[in-house]
MOPAC internal coordinates of N, CA, C and O (Angstrom, degrees):
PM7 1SCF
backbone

  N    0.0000 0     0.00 0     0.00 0    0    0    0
  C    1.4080 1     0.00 0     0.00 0    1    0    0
  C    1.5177 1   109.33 1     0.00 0    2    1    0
  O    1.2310 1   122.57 1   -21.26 1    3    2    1
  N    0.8531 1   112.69 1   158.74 1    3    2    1
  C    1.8376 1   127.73 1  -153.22 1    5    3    2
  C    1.7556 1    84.31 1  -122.44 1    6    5    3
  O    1.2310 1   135.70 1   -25.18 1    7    6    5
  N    1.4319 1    87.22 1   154.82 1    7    6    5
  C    1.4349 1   108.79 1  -178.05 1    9    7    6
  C    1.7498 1   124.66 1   -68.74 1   10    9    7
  O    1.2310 1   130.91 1   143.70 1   11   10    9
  N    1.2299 1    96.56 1   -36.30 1   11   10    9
  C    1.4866 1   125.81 1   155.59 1   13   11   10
  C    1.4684 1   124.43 1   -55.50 1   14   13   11
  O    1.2310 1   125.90 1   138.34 1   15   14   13
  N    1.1643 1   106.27 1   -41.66 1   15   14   13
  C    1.9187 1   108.67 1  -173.11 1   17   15   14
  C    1.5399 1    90.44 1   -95.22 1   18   17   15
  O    1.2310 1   110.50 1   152.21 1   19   18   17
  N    1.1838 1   135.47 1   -27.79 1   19   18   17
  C    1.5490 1   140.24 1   166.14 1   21   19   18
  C    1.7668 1   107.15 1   -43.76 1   22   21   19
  O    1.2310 1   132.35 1   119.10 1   23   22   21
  N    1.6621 1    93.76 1   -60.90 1   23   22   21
  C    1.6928 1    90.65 1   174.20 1   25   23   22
  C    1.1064 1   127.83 1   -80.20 1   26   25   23
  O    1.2310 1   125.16 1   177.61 1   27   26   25
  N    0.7164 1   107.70 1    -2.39 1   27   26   25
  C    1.6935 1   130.71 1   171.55 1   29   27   26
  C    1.4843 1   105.54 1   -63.21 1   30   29   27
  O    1.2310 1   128.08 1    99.28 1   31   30   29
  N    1.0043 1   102.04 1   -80.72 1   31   30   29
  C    1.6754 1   121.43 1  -175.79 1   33   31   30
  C    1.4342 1   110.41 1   -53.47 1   34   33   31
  O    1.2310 1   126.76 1   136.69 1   35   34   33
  N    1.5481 1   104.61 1   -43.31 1   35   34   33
  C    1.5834 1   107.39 1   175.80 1   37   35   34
  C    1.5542 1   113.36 1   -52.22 1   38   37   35
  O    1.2310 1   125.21 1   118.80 1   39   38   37
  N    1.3971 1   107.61 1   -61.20 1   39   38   37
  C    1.8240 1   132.31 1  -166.24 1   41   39   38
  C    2.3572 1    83.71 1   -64.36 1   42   41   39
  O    1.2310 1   104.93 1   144.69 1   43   42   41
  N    1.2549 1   145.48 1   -35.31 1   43   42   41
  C    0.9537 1   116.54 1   178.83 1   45   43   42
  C    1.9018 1   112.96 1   -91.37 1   46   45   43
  O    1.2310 1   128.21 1   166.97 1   47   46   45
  N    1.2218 1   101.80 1   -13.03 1   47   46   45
  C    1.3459 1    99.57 1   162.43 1   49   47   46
  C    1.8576 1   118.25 1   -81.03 1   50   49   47
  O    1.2310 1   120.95 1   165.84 1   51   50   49
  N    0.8122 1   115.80 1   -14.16 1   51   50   49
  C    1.6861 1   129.94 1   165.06 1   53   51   50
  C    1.4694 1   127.35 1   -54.58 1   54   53   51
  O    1.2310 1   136.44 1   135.54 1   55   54   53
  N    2.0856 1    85.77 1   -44.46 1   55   54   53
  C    1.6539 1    98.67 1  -153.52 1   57   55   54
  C    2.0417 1    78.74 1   -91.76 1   58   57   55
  O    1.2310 1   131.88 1   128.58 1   59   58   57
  N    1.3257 1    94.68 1   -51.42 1   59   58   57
  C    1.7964 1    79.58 1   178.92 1   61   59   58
  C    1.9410 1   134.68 1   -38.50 1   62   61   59
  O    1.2310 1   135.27 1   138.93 1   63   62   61
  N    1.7713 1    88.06 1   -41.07 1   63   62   61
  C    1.3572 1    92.68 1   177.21 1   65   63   62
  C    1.8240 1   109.39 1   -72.65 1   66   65   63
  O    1.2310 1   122.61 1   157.12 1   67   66   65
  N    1.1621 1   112.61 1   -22.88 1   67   66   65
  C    1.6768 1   113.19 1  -176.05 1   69   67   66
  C    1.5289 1   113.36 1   -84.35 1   70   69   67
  O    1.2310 1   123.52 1   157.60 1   71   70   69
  N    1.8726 1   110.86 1   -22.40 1   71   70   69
  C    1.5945 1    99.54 1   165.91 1   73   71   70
  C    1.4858 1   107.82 1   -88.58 1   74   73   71
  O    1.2310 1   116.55 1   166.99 1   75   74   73
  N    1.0110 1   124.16 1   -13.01 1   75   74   73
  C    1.7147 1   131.60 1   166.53 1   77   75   74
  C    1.6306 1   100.47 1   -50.07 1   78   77   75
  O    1.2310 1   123.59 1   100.19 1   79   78   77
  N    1.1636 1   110.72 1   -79.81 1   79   78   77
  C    1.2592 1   127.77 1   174.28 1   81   79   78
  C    1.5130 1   125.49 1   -23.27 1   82   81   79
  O    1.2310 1   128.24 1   130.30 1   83   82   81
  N    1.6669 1   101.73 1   -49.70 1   83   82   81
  C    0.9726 1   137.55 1   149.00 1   85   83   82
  C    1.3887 1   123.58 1    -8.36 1   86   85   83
  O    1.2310 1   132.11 1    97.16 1   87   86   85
  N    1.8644 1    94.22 1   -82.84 1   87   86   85
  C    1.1518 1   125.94 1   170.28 1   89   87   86
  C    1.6056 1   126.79 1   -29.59 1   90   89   87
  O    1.2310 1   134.47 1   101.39 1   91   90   89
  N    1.6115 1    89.61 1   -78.61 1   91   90   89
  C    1.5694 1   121.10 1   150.29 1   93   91   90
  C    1.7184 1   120.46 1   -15.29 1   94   93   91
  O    1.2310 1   126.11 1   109.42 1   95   94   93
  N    1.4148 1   105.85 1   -70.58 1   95   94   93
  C    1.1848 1   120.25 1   170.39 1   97   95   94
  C    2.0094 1   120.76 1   -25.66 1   98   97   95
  O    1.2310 1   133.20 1   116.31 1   99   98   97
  N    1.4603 1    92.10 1   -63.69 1   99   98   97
  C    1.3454 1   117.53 1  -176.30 1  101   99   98
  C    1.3700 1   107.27 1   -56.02 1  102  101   99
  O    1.2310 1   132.15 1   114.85 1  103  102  101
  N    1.9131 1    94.15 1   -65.15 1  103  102  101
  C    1.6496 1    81.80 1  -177.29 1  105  103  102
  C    1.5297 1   145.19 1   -73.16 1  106  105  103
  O    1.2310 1   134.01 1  -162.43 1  107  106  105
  N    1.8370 1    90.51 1    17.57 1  107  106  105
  C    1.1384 1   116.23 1  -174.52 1  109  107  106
  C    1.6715 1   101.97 1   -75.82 1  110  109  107
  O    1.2310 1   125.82 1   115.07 1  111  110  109
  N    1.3957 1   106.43 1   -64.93 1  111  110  109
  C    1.2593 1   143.19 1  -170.50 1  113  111  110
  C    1.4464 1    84.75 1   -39.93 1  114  113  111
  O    1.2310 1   121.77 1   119.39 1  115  114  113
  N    1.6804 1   114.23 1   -60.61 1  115  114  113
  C    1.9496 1   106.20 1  -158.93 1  117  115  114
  C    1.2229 1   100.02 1   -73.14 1  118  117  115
  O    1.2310 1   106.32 1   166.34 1  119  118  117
  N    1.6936 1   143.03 1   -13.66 1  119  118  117
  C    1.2119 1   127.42 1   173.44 1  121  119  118
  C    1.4200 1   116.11 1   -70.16 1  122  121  119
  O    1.2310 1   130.07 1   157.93 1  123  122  121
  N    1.2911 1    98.18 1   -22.07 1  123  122  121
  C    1.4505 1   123.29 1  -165.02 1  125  123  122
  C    1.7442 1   106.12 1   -71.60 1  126  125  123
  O    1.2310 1   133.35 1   143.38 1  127  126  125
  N    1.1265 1    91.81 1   -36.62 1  127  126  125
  C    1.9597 1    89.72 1  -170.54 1  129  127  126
  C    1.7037 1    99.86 1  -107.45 1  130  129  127
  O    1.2310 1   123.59 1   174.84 1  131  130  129
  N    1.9511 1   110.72 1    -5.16 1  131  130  129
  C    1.6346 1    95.18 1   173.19 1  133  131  130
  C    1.6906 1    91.17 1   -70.77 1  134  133  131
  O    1.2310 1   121.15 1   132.62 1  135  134  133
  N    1.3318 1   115.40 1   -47.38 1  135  134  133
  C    1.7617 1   120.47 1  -169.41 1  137  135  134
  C    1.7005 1   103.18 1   -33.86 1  138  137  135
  O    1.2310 1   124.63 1   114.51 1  139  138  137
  N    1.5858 1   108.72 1   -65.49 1  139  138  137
  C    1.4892 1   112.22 1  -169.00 1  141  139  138
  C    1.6274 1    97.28 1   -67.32 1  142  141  139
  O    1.2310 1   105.09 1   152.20 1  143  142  141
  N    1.0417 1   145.20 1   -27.80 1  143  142  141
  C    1.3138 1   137.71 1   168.06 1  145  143  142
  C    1.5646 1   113.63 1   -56.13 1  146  145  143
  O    1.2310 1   118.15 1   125.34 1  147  146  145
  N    1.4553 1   121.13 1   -54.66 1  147  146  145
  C    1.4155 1   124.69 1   176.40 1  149  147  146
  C    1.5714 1   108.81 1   -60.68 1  150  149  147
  O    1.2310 1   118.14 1   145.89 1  151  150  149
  N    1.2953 1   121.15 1   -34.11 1  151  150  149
  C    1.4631 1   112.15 1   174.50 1  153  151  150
  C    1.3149 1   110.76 1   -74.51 1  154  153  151
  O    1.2310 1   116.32 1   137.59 1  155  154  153
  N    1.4349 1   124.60 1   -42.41 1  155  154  153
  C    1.3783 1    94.73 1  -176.53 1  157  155  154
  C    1.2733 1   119.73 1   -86.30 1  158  157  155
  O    1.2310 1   114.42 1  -158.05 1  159  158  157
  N    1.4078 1   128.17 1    21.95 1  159  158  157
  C    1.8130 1   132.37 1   163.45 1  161  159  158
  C    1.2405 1    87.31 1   -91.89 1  162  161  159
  O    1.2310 1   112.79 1   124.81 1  163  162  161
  N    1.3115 1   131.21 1   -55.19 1  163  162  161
  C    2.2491 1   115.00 1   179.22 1  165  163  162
  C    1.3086 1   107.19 1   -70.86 1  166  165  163
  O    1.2310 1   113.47 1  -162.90 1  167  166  165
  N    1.5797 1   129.95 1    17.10 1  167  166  165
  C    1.4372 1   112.13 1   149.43 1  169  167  166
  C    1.6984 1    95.43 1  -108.99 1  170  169  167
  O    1.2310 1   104.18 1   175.05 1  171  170  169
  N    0.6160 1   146.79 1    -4.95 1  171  170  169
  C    1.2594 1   137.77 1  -171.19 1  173  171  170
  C    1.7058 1   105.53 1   -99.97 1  174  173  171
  O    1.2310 1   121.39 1   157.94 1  175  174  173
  N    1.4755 1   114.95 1   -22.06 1  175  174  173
  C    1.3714 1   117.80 1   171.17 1  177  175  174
  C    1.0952 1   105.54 1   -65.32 1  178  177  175
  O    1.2310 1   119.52 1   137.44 1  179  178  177
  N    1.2711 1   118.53 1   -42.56 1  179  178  177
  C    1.5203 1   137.26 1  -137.13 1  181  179  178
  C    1.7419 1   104.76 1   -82.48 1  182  181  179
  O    1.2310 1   131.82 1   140.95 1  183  182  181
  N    1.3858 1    94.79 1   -39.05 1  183  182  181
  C    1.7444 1   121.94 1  -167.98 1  185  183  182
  C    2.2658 1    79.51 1   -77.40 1  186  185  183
  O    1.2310 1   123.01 1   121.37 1  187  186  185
  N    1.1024 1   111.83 1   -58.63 1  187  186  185
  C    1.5205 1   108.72 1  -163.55 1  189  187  186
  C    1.5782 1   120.07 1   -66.51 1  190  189  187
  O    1.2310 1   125.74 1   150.37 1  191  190  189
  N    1.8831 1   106.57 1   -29.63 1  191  190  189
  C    1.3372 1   113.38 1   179.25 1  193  191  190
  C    2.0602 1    90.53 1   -71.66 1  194  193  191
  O    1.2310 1   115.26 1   152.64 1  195  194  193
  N    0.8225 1   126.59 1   -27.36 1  195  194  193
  C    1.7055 1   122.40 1  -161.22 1  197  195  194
  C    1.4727 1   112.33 1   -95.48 1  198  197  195
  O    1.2310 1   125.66 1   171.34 1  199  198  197
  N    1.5164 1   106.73 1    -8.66 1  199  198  197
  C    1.4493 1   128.15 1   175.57 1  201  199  198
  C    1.8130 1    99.59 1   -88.69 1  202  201  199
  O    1.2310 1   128.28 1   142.10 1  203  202  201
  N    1.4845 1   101.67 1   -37.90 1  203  202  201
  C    1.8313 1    97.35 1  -173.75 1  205  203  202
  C    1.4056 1   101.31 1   -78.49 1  206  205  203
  O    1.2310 1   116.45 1   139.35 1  207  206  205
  N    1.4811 1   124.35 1   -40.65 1  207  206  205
  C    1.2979 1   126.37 1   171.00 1  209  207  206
  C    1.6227 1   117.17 1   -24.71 1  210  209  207
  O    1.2310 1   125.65 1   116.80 1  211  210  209
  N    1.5953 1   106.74 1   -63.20 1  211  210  209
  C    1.1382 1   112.27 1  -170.15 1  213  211  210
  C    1.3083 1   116.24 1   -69.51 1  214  213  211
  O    1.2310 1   120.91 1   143.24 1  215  214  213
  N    1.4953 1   115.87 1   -36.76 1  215  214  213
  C    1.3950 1   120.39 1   156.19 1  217  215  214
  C    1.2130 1   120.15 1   -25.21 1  218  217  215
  O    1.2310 1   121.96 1   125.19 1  219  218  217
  N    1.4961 1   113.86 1   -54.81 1  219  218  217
  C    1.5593 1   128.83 1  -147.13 1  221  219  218
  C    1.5512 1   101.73 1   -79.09 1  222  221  219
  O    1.2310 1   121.87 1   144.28 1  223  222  221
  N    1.6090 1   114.02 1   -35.72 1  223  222  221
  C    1.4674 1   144.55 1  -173.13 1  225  223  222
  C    1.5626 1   101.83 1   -63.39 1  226  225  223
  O    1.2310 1   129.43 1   134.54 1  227  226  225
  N    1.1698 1    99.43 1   -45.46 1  227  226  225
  C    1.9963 1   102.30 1  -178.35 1  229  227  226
  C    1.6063 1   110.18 1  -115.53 1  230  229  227
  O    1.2310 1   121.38 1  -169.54 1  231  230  229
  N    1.0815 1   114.97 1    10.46 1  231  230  229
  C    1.7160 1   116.47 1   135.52 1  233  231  230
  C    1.7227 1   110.93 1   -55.99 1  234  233  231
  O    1.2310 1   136.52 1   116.23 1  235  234  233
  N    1.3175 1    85.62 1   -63.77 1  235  234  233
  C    1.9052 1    99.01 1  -160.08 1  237  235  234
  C    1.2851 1    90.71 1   -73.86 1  238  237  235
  O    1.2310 1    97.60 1   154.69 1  239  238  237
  N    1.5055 1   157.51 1   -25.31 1  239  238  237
  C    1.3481 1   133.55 1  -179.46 1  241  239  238
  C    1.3807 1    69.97 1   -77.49 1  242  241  239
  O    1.2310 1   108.58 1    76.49 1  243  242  241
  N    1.3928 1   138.97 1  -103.51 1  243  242  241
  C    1.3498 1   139.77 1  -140.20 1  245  243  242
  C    2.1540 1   108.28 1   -16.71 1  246  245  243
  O    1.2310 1   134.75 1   122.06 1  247  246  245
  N    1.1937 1    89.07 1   -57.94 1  247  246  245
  C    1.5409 1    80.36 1  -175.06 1  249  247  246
  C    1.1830 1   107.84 1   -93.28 1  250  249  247
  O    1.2310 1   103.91 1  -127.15 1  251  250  249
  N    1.3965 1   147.25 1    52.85 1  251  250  249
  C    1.4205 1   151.81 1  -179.72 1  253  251  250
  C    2.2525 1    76.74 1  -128.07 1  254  253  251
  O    1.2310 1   118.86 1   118.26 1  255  254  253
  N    1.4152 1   119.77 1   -61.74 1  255  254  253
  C    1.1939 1   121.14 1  -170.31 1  257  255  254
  C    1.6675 1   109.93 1   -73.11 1  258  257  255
  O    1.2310 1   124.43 1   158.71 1  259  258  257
  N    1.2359 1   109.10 1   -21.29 1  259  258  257
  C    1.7562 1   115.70 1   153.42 1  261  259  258
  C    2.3753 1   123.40 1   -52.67 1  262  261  259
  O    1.2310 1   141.25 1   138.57 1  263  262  261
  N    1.7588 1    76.36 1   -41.43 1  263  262  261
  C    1.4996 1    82.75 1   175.50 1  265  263  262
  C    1.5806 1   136.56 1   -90.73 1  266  265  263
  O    1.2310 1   133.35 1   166.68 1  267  266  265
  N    1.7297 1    91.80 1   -13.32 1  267  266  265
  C    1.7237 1   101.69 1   157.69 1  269  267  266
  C    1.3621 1   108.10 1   -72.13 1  270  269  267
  O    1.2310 1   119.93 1   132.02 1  271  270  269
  N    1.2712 1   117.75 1   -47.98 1  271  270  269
  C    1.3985 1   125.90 1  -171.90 1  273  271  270
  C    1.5253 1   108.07 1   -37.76 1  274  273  271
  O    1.2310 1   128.28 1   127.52 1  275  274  273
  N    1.5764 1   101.66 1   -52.48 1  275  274  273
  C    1.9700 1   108.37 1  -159.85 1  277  275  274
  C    1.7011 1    82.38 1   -85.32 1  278  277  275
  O    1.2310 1    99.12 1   161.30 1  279  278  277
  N    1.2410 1   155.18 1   -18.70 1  279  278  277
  C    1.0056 1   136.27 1   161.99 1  281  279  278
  C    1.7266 1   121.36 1   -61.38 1  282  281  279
  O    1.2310 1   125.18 1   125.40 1  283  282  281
  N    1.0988 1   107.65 1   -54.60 1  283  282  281
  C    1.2140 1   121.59 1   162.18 1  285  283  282
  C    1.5960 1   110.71 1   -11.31 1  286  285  283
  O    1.2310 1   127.65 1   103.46 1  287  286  285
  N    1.7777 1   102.88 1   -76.54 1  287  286  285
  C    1.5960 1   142.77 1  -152.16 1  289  287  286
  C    1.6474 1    80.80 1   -71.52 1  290  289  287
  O    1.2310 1   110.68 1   114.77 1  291  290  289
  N    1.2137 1   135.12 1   -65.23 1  291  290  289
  C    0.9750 1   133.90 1   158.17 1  293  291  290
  C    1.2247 1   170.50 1    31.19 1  294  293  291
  O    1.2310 1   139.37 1    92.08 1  295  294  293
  N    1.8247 1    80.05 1   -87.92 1  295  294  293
  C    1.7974 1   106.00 1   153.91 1  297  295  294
  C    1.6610 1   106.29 1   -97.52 1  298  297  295
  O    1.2310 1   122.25 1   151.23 1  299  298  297
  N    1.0201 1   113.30 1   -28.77 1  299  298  297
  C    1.8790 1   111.65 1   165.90 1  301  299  298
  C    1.5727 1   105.37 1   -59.03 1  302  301  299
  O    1.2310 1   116.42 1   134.61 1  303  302  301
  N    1.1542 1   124.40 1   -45.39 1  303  302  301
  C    1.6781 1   117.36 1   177.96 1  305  303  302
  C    1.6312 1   110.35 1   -57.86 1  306  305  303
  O    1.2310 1   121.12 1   129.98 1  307  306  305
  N    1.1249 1   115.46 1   -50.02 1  307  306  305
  C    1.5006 1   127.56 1  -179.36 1  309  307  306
  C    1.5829 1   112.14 1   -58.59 1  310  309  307
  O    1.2310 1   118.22 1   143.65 1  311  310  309
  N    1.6423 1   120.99 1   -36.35 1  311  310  309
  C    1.2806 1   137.51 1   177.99 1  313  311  310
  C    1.6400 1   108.03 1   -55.98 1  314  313  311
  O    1.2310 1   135.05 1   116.05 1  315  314  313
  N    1.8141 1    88.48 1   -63.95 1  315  314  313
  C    1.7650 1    99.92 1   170.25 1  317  315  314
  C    1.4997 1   113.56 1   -53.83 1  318  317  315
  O    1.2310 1   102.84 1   155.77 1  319  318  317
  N    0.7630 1   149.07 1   -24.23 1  319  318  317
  C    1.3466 1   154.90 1  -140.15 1  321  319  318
  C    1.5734 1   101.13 1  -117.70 1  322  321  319
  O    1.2310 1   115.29 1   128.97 1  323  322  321
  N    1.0765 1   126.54 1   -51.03 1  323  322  321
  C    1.5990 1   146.38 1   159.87 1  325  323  322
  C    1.7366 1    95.55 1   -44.43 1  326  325  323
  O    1.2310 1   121.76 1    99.79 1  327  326  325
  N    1.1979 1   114.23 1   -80.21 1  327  326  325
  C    1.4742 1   120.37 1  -168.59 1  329  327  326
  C    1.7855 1   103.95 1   -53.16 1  330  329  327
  O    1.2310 1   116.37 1   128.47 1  331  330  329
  N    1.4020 1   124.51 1   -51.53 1  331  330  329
  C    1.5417 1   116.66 1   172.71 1  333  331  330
  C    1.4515 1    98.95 1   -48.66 1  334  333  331
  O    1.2310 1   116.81 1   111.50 1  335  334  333
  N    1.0933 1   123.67 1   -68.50 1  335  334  333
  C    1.5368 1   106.70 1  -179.03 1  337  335  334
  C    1.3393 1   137.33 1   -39.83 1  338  337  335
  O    1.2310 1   122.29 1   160.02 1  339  338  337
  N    1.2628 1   113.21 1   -19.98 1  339  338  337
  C    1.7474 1   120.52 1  -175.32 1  341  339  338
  C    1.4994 1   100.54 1   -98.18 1  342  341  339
  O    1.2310 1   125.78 1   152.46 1  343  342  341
  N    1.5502 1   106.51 1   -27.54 1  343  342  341
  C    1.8144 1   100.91 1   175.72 1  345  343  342
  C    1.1712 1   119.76 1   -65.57 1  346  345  343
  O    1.2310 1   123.49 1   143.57 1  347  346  345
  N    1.7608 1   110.92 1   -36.43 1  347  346  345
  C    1.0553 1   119.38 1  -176.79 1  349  347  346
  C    1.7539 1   116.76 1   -77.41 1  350  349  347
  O    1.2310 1   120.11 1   156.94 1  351  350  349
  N    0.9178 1   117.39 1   -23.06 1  351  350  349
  C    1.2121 1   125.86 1   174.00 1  353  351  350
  C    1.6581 1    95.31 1   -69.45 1  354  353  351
  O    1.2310 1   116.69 1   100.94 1  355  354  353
  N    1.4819 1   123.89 1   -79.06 1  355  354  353
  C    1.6793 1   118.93 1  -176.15 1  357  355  354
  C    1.4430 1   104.26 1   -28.56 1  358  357  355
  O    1.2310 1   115.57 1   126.63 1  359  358  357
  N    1.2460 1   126.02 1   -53.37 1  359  358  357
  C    1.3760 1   139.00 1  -177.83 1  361  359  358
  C    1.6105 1   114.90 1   -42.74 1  362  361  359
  O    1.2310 1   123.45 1   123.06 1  363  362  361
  N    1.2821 1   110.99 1   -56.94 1  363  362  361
  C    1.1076 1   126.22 1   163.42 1  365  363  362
  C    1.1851 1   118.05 1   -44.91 1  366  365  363
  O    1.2310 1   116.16 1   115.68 1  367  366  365
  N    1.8322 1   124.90 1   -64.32 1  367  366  365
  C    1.3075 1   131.08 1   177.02 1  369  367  366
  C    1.6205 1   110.80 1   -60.07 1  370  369  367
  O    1.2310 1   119.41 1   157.40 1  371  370  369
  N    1.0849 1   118.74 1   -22.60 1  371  370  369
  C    1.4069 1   115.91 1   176.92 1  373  371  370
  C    1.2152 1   117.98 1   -64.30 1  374  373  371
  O    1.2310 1   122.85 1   123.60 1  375  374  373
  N    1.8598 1   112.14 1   -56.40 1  375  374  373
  C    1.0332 1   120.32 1   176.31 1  377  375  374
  C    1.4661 1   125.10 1   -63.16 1  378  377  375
  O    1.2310 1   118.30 1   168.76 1  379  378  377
  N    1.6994 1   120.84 1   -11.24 1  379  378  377
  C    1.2449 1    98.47 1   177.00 1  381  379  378
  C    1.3480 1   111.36 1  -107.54 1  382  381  379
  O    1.2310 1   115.11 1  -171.09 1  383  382  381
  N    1.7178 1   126.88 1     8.91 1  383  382  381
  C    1.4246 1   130.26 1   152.99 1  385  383  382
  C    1.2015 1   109.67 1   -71.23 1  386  385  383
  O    1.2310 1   114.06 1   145.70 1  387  386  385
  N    1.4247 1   128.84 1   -34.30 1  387  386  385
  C    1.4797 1   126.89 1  -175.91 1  389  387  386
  C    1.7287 1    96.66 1   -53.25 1  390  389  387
  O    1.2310 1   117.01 1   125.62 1  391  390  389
  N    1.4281 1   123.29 1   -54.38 1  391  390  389
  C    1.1972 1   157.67 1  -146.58 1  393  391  390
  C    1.6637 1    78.03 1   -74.63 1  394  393  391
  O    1.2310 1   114.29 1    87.01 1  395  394  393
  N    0.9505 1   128.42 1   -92.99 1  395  394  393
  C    1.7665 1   126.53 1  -174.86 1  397  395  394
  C    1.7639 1   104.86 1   -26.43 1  398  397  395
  O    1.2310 1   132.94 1   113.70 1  399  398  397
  N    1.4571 1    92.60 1   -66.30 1  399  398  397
  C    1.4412 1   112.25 1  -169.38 1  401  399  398
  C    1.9733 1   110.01 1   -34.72 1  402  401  399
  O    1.2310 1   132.16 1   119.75 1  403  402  401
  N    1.4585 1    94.12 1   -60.25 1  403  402  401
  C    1.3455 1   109.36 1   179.01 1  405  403  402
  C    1.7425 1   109.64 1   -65.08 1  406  405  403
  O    1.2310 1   110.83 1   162.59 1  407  406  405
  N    1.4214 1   134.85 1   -17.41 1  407  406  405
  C    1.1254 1   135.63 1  -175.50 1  409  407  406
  C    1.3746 1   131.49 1   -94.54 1  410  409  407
  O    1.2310 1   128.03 1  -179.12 1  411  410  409
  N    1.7967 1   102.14 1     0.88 1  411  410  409
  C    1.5311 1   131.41 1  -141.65 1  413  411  410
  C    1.9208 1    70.12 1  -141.06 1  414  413  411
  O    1.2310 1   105.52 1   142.09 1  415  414  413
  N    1.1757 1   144.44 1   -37.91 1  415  414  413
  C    1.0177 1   140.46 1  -152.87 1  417  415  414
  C    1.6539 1   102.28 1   -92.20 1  418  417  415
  O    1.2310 1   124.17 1   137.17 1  419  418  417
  N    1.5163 1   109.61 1   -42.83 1  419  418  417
  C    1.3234 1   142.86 1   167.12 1  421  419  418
  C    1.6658 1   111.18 1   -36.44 1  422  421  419
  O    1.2310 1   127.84 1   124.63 1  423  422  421
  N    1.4034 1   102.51 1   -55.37 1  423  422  421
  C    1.4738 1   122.48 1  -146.12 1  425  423  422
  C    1.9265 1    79.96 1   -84.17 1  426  425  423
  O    1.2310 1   118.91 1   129.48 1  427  426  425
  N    1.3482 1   119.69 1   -50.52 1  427  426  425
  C    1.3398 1   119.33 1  -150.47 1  429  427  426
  C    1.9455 1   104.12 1   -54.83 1  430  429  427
  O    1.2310 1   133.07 1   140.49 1  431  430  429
  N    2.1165 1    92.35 1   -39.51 1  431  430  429
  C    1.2531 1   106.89 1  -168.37 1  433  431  430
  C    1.3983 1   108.98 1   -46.75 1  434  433  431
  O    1.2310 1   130.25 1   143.25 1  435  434  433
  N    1.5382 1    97.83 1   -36.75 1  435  434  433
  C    1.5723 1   109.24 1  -148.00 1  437  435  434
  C    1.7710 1    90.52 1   -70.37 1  438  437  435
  O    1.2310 1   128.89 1   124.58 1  439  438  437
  N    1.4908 1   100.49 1   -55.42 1  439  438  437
  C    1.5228 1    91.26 1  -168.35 1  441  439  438
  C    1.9472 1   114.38 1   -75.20 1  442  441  439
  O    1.2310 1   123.75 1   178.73 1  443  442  441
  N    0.9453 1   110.41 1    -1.27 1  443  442  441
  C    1.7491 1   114.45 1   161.16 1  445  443  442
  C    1.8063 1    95.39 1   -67.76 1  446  445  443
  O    1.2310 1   122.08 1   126.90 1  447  446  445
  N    1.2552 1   113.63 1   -53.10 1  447  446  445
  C    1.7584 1    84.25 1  -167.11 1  449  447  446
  C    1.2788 1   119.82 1   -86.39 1  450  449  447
  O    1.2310 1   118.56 1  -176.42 1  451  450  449
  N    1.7169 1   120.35 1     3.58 1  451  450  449
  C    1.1681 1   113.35 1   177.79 1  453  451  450
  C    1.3622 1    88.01 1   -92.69 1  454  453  451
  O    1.2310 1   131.80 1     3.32 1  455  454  453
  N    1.6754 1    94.82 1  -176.68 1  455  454  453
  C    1.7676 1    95.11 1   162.80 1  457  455  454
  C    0.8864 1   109.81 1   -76.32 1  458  457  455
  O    1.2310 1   122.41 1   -36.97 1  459  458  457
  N    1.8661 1   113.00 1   143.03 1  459  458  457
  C    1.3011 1   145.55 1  -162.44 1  461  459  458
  C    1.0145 1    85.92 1   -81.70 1  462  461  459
  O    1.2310 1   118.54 1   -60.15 1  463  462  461
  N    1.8204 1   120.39 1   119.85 1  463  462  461
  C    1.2596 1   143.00 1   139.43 1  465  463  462
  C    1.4174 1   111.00 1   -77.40 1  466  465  463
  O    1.2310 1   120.87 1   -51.48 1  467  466  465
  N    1.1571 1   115.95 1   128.52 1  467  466  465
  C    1.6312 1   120.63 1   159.22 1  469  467  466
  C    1.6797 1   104.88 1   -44.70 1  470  469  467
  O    1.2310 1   130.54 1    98.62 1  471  470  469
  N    1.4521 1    97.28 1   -81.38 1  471  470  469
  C    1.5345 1    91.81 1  -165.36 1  473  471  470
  C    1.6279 1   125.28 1   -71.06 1  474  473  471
  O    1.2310 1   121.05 1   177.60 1  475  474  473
  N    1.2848 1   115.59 1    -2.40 1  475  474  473
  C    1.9405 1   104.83 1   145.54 1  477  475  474
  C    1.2987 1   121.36 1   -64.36 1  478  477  475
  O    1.2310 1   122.34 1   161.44 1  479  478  477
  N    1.4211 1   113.11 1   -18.56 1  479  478  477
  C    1.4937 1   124.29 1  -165.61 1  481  479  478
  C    1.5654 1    82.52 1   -79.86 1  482  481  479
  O    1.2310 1   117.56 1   104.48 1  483  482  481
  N    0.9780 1   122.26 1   -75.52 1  483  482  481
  C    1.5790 1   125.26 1   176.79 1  485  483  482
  C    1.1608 1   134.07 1   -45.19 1  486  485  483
  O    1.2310 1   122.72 1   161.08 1  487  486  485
  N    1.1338 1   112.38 1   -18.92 1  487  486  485
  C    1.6144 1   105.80 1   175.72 1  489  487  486
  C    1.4138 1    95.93 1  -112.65 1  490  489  487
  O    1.2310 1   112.47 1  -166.67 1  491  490  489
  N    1.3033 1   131.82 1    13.33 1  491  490  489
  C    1.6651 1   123.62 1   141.92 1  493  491  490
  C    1.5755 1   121.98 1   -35.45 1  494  493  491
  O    1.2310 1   120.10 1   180.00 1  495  494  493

């Protein structure tokens, strides 16, 4: 072999290893921008999981201030409910003095149209 077909052979074994390299290079590069592609979808998760967070954060105040509220509503229903009962009770007591009242009123009539006894009058 001649010195010439030596460089020869060398300079095409060179150029092969440098479009190899080449190669390499590139598919470096496309791993390279799937990587920066996958990070910025896990920042963009990242930004959306911390966006639901906060969501999730003022749900639960929201319905933590939902559940004073129905407590609130609550003890006012129970209040109302207390007070119908005491009306109804006065109501009650009213009606059964009316009930005397009117029976004592009854009795007087009765003994006005008979002859007036003193002592029915009195033991009214």
């Amino acid at each position: 072999m001649m010195n010439e077909e030596f460089q020869k052979i060398v300079l095409q074994e060179l150029r092969s290893i440098n479009s190899r390299l080449g190669n390499i290079e590139a598919r470096q590069d496309s791993m390279e921008a799937r990587q920066d592609s996958m990070e910025a979808s896990q920042k963009s998760m990242e930004a959306s999981q911390k966006s639901m967070e906060a969501r999730q954060k003022s749900m639960e105040a929201s319905q933590k201030s939902m559940e004073a509220r129905q407590d609130e509503i609550y003890q006012v229903v129970r209040a109302i409910e207390h007070s119908n009962q005491v009306v109804k009770a006065e109501f009650d007591s009213q009606h059964i003095k009316l009930a005397k009242v009117e029976g004592k009123i009854k009795k007087v009539a009765k003994a006005f149209n008979e002859d007036i006894d003193v002592e029915k009058a009195a033991n009214l």
